[in-house]
Gaussian input, Z-matrix of N, CA and C with variables (Angstrom, degrees):
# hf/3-21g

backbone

0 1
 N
 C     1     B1
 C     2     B2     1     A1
 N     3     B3     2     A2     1     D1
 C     4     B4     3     A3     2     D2
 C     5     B5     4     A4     3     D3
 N     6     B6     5     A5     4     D4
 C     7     B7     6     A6     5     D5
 C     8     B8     7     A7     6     D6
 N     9     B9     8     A8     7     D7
 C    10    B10     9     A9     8     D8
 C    11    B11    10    A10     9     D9
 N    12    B12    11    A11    10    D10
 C    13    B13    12    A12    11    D11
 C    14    B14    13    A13    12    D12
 N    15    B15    14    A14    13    D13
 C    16    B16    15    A15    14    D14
 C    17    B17    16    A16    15    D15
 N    18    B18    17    A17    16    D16
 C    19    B19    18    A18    17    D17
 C    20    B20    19    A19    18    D18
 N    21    B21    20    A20    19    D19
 C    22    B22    21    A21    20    D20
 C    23    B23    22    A22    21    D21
 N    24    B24    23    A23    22    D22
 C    25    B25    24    A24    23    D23
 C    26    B26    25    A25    24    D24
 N    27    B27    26    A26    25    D25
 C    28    B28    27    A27    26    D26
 C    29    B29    28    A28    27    D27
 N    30    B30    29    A29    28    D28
 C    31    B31    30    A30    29    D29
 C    32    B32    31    A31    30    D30
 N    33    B33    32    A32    31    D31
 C    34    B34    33    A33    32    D32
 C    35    B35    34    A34    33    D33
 N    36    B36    35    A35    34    D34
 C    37    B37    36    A36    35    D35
 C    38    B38    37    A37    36    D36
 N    39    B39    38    A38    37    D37
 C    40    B40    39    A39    38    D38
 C    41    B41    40    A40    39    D39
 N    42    B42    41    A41    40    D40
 C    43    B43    42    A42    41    D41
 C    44    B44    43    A43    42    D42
 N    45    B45    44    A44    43    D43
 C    46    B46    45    A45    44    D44
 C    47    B47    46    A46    45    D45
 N    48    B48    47    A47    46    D46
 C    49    B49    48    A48    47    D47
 C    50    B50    49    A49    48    D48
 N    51    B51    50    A50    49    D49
 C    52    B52    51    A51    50    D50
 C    53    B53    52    A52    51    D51
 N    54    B54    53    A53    52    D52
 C    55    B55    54    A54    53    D53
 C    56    B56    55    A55    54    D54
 N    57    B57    56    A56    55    D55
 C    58    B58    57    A57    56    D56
 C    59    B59    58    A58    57    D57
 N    60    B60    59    A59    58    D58
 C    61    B61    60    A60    59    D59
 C    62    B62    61    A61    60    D60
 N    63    B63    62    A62    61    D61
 C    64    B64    63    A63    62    D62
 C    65    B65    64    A64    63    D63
 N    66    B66    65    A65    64    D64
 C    67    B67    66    A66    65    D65
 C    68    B68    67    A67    66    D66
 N    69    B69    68    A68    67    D67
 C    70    B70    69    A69    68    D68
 C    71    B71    70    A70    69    D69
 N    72    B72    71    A71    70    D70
 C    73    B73    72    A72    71    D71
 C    74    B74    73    A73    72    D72
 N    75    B75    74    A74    73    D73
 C    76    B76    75    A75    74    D74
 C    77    B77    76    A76    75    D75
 N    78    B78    77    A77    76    D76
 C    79    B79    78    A78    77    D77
 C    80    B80    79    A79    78    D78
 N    81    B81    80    A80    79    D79
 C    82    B82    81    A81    80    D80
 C    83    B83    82    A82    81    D81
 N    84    B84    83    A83    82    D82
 C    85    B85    84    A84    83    D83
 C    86    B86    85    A85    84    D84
 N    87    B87    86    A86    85    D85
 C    88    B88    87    A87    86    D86
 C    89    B89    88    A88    87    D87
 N    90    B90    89    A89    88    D88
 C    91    B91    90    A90    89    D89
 C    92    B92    91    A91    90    D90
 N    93    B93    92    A92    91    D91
 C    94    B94    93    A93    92    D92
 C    95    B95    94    A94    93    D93
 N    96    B96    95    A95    94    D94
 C    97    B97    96    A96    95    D95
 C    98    B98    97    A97    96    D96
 N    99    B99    98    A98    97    D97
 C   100   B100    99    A99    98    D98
 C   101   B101   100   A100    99    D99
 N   102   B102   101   A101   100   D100
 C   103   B103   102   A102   101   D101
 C   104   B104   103   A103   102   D102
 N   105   B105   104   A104   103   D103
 C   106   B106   105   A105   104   D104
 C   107   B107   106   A106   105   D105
 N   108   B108   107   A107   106   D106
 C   109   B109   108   A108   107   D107
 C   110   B110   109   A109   108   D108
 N   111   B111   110   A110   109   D109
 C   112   B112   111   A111   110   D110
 C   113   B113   112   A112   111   D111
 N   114   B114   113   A113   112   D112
 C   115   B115   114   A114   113   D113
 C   116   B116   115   A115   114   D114
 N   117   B117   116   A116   115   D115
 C   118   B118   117   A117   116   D116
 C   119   B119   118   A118   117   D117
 N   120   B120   119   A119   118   D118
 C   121   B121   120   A120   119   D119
 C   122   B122   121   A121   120   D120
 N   123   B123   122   A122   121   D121
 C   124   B124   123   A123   122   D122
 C   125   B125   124   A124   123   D123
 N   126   B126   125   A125   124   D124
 C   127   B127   126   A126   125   D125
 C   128   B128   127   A127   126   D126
 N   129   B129   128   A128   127   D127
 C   130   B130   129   A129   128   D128
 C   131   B131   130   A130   129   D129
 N   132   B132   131   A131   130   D130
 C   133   B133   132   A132   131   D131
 C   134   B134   133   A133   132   D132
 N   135   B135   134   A134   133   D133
 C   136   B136   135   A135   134   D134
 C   137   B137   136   A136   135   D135
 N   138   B138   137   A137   136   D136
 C   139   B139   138   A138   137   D137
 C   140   B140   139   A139   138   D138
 N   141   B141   140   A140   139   D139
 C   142   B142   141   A141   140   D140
 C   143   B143   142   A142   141   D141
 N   144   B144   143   A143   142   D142
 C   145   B145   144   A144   143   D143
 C   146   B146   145   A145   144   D144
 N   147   B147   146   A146   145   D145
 C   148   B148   147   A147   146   D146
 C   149   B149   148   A148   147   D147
 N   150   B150   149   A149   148   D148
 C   151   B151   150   A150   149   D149
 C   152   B152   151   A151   150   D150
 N   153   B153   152   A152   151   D151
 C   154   B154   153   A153   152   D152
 C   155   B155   154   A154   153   D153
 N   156   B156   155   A155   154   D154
 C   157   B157   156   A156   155   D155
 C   158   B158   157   A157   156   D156
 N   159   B159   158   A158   157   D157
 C   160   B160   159   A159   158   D158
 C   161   B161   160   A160   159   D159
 N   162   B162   161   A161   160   D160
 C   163   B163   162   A162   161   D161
 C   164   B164   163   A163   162   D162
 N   165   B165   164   A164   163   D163
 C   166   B166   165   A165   164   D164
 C   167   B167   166   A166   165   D165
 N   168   B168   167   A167   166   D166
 C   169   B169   168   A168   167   D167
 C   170   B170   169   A169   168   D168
 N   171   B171   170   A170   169   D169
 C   172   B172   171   A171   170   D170
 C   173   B173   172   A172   171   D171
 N   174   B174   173   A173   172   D172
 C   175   B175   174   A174   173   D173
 C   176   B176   175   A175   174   D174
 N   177   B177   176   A176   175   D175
 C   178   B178   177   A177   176   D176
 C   179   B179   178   A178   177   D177
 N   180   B180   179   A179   178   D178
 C   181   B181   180   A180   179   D179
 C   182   B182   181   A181   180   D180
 N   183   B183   182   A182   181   D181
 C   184   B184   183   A183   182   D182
 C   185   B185   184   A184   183   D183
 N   186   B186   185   A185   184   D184
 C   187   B187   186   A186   185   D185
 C   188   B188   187   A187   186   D186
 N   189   B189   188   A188   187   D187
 C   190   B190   189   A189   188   D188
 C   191   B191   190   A190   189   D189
 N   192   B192   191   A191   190   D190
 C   193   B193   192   A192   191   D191
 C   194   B194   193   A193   192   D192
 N   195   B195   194   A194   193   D193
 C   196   B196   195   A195   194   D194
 C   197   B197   196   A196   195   D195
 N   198   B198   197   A197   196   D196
 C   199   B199   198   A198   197   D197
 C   200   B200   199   A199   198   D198
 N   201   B201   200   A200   199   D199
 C   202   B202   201   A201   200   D200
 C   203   B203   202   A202   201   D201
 N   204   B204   203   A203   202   D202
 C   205   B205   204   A204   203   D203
 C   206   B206   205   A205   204   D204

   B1=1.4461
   B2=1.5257
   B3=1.3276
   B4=1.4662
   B5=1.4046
   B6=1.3119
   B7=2.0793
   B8=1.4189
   B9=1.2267
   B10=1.6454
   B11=1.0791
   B12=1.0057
   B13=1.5378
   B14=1.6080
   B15=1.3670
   B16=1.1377
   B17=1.9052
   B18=1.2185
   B19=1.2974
   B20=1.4313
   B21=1.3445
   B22=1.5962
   B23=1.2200
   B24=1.7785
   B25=1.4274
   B26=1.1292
   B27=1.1554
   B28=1.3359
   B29=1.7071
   B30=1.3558
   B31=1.6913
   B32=1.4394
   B33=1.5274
   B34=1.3834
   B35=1.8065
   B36=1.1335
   B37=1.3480
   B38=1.6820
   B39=1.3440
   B40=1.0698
   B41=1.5372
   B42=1.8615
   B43=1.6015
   B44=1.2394
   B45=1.7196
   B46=1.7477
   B47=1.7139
   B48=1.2221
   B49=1.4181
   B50=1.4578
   B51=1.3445
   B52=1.4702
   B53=1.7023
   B54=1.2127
   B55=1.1703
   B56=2.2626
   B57=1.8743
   B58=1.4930
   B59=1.0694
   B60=1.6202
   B61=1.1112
   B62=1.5443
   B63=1.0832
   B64=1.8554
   B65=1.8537
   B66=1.4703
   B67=1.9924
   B68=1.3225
   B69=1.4773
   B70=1.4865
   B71=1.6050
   B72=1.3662
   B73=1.6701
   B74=1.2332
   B75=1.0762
   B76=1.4134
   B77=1.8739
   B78=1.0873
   B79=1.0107
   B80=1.1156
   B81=1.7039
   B82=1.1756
   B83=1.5606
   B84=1.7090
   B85=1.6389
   B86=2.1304
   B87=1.4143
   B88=1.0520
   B89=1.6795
   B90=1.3938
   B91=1.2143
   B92=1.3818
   B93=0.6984
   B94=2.1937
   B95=1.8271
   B96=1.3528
   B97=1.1634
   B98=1.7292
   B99=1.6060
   B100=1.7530
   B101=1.6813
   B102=1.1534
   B103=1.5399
   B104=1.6179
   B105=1.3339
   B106=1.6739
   B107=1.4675
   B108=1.0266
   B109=1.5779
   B110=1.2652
   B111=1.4946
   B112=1.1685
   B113=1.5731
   B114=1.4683
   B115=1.2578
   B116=1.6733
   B117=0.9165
   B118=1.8291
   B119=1.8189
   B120=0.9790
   B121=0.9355
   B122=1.9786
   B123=1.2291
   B124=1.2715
   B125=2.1310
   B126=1.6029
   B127=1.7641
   B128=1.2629
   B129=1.3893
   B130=1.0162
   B131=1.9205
   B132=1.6079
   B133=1.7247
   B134=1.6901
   B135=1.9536
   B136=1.5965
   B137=1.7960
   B138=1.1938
   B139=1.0543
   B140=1.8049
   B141=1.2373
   B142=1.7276
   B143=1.9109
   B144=1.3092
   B145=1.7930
   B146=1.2546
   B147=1.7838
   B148=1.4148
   B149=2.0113
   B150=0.3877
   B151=1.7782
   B152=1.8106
   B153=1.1326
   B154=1.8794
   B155=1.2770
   B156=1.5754
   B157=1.5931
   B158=2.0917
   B159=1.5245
   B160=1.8158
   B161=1.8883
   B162=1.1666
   B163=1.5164
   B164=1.8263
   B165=1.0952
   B166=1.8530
   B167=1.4216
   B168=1.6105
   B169=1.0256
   B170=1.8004
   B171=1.4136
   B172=1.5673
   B173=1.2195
   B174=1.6855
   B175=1.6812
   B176=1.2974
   B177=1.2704
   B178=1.1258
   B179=1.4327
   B180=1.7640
   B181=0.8642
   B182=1.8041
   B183=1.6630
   B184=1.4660
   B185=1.7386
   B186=0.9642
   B187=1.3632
   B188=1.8752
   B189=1.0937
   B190=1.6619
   B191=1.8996
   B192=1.2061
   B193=1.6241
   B194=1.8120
   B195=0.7207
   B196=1.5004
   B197=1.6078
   B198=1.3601
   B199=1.3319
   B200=1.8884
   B201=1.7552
   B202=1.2305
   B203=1.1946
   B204=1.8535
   B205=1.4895
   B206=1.6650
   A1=110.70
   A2=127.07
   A3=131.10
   A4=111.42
   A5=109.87
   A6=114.50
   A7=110.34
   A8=90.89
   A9=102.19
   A10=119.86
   A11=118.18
   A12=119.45
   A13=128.48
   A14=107.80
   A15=103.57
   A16=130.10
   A17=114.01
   A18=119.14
   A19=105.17
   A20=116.07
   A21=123.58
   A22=131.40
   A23=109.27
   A24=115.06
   A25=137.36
   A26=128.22
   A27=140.21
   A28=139.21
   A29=112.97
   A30=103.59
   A31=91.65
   A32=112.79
   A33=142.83
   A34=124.74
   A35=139.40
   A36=128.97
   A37=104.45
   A38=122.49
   A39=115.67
   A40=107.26
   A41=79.66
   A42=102.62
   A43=109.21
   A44=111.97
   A45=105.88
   A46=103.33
   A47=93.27
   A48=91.93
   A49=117.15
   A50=105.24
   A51=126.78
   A52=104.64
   A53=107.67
   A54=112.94
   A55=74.67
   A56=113.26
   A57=107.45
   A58=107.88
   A59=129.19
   A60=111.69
   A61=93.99
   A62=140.76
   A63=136.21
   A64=91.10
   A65=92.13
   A66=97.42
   A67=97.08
   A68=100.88
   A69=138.15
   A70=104.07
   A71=120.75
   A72=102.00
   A73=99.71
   A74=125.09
   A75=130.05
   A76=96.36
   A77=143.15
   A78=132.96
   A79=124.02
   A80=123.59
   A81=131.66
   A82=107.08
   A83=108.65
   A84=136.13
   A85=87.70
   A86=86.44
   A87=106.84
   A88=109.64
   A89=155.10
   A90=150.24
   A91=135.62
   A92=115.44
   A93=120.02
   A94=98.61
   A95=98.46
   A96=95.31
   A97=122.65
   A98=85.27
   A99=100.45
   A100=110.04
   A101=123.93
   A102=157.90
   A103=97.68
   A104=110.02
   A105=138.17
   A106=72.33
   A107=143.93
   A108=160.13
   A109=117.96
   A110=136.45
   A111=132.88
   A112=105.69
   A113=122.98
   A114=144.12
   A115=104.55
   A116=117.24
   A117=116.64
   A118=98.45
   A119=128.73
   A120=139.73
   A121=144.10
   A122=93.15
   A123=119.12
   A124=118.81
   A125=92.35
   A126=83.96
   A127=127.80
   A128=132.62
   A129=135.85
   A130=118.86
   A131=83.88
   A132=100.95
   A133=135.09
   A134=71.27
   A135=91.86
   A136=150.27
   A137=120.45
   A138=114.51
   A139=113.21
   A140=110.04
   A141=100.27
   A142=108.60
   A143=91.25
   A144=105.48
   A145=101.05
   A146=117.58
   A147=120.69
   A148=99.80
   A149=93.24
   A150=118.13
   A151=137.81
   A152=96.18
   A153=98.21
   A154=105.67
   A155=99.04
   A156=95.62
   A157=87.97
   A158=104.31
   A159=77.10
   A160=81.74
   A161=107.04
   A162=129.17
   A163=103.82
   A164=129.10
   A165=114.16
   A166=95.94
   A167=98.19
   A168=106.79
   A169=107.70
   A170=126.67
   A171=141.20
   A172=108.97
   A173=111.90
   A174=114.22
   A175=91.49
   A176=96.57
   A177=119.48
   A178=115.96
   A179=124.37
   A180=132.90
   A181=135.83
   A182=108.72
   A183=101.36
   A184=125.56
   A185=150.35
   A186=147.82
   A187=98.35
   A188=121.41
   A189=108.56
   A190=99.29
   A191=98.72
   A192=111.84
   A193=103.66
   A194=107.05
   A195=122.47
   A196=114.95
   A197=108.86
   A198=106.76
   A199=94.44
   A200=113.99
   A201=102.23
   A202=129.25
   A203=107.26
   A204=107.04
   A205=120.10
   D1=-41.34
   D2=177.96
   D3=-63.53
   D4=-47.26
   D5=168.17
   D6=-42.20
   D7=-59.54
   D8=179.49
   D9=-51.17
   D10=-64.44
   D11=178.93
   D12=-64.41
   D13=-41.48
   D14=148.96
   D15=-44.44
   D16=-29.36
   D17=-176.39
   D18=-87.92
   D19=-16.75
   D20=-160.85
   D21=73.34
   D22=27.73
   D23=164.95
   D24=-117.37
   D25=151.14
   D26=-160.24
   D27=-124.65
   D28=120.70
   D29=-157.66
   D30=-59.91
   D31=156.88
   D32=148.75
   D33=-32.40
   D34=84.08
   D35=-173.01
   D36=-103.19
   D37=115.87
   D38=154.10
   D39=-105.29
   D40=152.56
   D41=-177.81
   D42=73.86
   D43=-179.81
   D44=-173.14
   D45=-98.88
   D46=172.77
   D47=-168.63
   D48=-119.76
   D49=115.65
   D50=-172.99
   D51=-58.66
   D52=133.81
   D53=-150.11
   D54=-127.84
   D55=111.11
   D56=178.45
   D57=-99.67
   D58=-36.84
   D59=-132.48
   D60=-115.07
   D61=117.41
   D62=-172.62
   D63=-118.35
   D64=103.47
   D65=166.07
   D66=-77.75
   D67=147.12
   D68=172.53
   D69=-89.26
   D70=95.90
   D71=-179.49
   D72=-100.94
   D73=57.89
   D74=142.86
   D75=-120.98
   D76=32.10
   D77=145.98
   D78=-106.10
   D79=160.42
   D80=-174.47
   D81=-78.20
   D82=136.17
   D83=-170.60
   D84=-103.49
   D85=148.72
   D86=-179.69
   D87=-74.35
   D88=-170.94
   D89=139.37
   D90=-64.71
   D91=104.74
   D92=173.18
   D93=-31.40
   D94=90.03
   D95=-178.51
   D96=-83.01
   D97=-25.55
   D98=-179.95
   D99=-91.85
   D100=6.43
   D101=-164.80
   D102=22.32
   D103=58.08
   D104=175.69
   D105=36.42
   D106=116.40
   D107=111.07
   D108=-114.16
   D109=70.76
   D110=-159.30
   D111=-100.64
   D112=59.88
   D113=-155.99
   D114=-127.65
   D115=24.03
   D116=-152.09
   D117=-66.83
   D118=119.30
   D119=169.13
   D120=-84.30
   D121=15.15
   D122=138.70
   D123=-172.06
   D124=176.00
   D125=-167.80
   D126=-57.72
   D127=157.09
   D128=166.89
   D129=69.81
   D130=19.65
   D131=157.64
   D132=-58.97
   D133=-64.59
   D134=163.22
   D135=-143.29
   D136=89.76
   D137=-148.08
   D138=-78.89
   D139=126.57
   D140=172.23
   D141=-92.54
   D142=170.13
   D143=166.56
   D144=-155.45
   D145=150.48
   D146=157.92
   D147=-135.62
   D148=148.06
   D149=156.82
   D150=-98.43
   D151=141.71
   D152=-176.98
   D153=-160.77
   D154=161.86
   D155=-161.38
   D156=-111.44
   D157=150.42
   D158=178.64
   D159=-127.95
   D160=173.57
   D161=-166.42
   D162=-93.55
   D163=97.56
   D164=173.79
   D165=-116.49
   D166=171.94
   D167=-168.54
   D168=-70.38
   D169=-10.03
   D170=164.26
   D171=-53.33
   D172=-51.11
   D173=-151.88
   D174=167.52
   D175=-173.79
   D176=158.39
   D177=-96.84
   D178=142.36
   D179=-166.59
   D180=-146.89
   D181=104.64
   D182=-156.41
   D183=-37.96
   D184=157.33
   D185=-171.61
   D186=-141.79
   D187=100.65
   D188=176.89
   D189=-130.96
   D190=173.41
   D191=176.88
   D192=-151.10
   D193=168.83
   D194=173.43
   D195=-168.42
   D196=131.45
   D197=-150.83
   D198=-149.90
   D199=139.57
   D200=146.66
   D201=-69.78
   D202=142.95
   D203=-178.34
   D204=-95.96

């Protein structure tokens, strides 16, 4: 996203964009457990994952990875 933008480009969005998830910041956040140091200095220190849901013409359909960092 920073390349990009720096260059002045921009992904493709069709249609409008559903906007799900609205944080409450008046709610309680969990703890920085990895205390954002994403520096791990040898394998299997620290592993991340994220998840997303993507739109096909089937359904909708989870998309996740989990990976050492």
């Amino acid at each position: 996203e920073r390349l990009m933008g720096e260059l002045g480009l921009h992904g493709a969005q069709r249609g409008k964009v559903k906007r799900t998830t609205i944080a409450d910041p008046q709610a309680d956040r969990p703890d920085d457990l990895v205390g954002r140091h994403f520096c791990p200095n040898a394998p299997n220190m620290l592993w991340v994952a994220d998840f997303t849901y993507v739109s096909t013409w089937s359904g909708w359909v989870c998309v996740a990875f989990v990976t050492d960092a």
